[in-house]
C-alpha positions as CSV (number, residue, x, y, z in Angstrom):
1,X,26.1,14.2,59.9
2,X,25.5,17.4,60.5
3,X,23.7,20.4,58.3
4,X,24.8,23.7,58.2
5,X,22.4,26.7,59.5
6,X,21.5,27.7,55.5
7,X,21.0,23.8,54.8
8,X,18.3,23.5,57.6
9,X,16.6,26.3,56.3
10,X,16.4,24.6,53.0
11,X,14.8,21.5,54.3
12,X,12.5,23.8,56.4
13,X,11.2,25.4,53.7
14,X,10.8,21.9,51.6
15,X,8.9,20.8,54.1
16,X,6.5,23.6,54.4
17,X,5.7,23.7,51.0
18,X,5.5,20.0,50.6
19,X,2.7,19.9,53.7
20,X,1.1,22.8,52.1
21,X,0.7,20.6,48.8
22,X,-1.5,17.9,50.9
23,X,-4.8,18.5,51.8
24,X,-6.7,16.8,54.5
25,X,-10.3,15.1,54.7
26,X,-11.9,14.6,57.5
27,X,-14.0,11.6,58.2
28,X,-17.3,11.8,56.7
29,X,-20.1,12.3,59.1
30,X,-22.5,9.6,60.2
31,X,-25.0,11.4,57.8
32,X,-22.7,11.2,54.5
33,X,-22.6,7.8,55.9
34,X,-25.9,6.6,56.4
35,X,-27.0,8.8,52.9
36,X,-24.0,6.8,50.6
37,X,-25.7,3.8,52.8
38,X,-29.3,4.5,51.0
39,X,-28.0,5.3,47.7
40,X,-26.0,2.7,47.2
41,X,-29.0,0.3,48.5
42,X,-32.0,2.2,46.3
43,X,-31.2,-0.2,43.2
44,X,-32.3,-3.2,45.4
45,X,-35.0,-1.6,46.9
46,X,-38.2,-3.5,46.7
47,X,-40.9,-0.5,46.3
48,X,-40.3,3.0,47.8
49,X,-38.4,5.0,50.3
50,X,-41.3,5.7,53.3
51,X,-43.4,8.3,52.8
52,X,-42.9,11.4,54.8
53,X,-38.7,11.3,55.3
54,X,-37.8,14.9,56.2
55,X,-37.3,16.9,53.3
56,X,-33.2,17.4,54.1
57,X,-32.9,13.8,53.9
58,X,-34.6,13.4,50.7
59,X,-32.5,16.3,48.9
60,X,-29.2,15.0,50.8
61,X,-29.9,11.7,48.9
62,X,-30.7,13.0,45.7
63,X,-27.8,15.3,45.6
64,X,-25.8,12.6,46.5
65,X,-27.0,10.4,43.7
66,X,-26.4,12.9,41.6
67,X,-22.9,13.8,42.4
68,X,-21.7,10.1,41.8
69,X,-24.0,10.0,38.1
70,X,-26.0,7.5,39.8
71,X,-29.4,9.0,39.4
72,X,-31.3,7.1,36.9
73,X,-35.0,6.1,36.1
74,X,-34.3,3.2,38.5
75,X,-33.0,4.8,41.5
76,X,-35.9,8.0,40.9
77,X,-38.9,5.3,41.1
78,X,-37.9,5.0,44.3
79,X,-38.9,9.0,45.3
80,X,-42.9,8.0,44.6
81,X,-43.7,8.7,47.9
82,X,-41.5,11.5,48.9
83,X,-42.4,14.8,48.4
84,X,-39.1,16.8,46.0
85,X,-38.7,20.0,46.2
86,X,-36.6,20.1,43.4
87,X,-35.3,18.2,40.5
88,X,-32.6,19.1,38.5
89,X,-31.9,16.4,35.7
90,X,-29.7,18.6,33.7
91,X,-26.6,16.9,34.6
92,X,-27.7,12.9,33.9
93,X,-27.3,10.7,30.6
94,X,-30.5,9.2,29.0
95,X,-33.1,11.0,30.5
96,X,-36.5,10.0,29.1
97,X,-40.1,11.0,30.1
98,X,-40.4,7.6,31.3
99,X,-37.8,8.6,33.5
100,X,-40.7,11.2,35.6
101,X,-43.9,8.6,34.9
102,X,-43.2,6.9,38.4
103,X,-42.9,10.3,40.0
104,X,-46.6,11.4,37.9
105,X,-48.9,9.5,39.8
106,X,-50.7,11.2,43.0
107,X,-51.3,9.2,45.5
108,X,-53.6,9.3,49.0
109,X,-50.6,10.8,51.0
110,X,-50.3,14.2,51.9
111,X,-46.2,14.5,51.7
112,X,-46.4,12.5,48.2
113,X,-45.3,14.2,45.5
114,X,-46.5,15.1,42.4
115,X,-45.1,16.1,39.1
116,X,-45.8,18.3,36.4
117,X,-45.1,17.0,33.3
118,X,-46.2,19.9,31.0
119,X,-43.0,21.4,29.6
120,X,-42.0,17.9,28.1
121,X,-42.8,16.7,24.8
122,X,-45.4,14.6,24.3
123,X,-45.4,11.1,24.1
């Protein structure tokens, strides 16, 4: 069967539009990987992520945990011994101060991090 000159331009513009509707993801990297890899393992974690991981790698995983709602008093203890250059917990459900006592407590190590707990309420 064949299609007439004003009937191919028809499908031709279908099919532009209907390719323009898709978007495509790439692969994620080996990074996104190997992050999603640690956040989904931090629940099982016996202790604490190594002190001194690079300070990308700690805020890649936190924003990561984050961004799935999976950052929780369980998956922070883990942080102890890395040093945070931020922490946002504006975004998460249940947040305690028991949630930052983990994160309190200064240890020997020079990259571990500290917290200041003084703008919460008191126990």
């Amino acid at each position: 069967e064949s299609l007439s000159p004003s009937s191919r331009s028809n499908n031709n513009s279908n099919s532009k539009s209907n390719t323009t509707m898709f978007t495509t993801r790439s692969p994620k990297s080996l990074v996104e990987l190997c992050t999603d890899a640690v956040c989904r393992s931090l629940p099982y974690l016996d202790g604490e992520l190594p002190p001194g991981l690079p300070q990308d790698v700690v805020d890649d995983i936190v924003s990561s945990l984050m961004k799935h709602s999976a950052l929780n008093a369980t998956t922070l203890r883990a942080f102890r011994q890395c040093e945070l250059g931020s922490l946002s917990l504006a975004g998460c459900r249940g947040v305690t101060d028991e949630w930052l006592l983990p994160l309190t407590t200064i240890t020997s190590s020079p990259s571990a991090c500290s917290a200041s707990t003084s703008s919460m309420s008191p126990p």
